[in-house]
N, C-alpha and C positions, 0 to 999 in steps of 0.2 A: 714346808709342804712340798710333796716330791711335785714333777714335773708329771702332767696326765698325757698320755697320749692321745692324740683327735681318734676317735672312733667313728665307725659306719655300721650300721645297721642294714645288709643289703639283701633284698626279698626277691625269690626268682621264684616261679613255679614247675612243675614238672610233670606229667599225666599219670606217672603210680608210684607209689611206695618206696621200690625195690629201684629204681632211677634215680629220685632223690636222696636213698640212704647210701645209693655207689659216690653220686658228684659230692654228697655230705663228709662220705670218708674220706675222697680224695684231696679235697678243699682241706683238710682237718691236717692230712697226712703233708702236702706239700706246705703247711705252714700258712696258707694264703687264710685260715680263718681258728680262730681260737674257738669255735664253739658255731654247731650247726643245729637246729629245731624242728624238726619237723611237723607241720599240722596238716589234716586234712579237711580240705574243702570243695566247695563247690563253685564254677568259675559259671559267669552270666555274661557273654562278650558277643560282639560282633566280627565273625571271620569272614572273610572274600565276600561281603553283602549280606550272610544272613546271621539271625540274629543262633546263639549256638549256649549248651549248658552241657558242661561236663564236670567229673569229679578227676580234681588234681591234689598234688601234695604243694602247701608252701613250706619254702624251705627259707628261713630264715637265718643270716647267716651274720656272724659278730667278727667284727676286725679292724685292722687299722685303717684309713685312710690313706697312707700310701701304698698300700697294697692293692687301691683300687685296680688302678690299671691293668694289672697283672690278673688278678681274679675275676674283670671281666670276661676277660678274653681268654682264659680255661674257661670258664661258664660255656662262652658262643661256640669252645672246642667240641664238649662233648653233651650240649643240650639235644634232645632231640627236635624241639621247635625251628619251622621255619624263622619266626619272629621272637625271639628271646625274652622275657619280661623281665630285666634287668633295672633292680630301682635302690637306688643306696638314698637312707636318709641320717642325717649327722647325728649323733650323740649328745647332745645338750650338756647333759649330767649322768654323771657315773660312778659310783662308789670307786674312792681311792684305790682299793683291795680289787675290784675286778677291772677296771682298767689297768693296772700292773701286770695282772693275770694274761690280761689278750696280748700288752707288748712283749711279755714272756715269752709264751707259747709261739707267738707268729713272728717270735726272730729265732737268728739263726744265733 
């Protein structure tokens, strides 16, 4: 059995479309993510005290875990948010085939 690589699964949100498909292709192009998803939703939060509802894109994004660090912090470069939603959660389980696929693409 090969060796799997630790995966992350890291969800950020963005306020339209056309923002999250620039950070999606950047993230894609610098190697920091093997594969970006975009969905749109509707976010129900509390900002500076009131309670607020807006339509954002989540941008789901697949890669290694030692890439976190690094694709943090392009995230907090070109987000437009004061307060970033930056949320990586691990990989459990992954088909052999596409966890090969992500250490591919996101090495050099």
């Amino acid at each position: 059995m090969a060796e799997r690589a630790e995966l992350l699964l890291v969800l950020t949100t963005f306020p339209g479309p056309e923002q999250a498909r620039e950070a999606a292709s950047l993230l894609v192009e610098k190697k920091l993510a093997a594969c970006c998803t975009l969905l749109d939703g509707t976010s129900i939060y509390f900002w500076q005290g009131k309670k607020c509802q807006d339509q954002e894109v989540v941008l789901l994004i697949k890669t290694r875990a030692e890439l976190y660090p690094e694709l943090e912090q392009k995230i907090k470069e070109i987000h437009p948010y004061e307060v970033q939603e930056i949320i990586a959660l691990p990989v459990t389980l992954a088909s052999q085939a596409y966890s090969d696929w992500i250490k591919d693409v996101t090495s050099d």
